[in-house]
C-alpha positions, 0 to 999 in steps of 0.5 A: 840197919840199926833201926829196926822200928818201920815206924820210927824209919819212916819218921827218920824218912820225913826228915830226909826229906825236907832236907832234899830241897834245892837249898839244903840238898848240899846235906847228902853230899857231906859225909862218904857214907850218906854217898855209899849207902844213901840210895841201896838203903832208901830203896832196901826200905821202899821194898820193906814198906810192903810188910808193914801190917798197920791199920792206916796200912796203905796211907802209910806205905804211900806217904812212906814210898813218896817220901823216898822216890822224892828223895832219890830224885833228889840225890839222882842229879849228883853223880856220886850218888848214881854209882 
């Protein structure tokens, strides 16, 4: 919520996601409000991708949209994360 930019979100997303490797995927876990509101505000985000009016428009929101569903399958086999 406090990053308005979509283009600085979806670089904040990149990040996230080489951290959702096996090794490192430990990171999400660590603090209750990555697990209250990790999964809402990544999939709030997916939605809000579909309003972005760039150039590279569609490249973006793939890239952006397969970021996130990496991610989520990522957090998915934690079950803090499913509630």
């Amino acid at each position: 919520d406090c990053i308005r930019n979509p283009y600085l979100r979806s670089k904040f997303i990149e990040i996230m996601f080489g951290w959702a490797r096996p090794e490192t995927e430990h990171i999400f876990d660590l603090y209750p409000v990555l697990i209250d509101q990790l999964a809402p505000k990544l999939m709030r985000f997916y939605i809000e991708v579909e309003r972005t009016g760039a150039s590279s428009q569609f490249y973006d929101k793939f890239n952006i949209r397969f970021h996130i569903s990496l991610i989520l399958k990522c957090i998915w086999d934690h079950p803090a994360h499913r509630e």
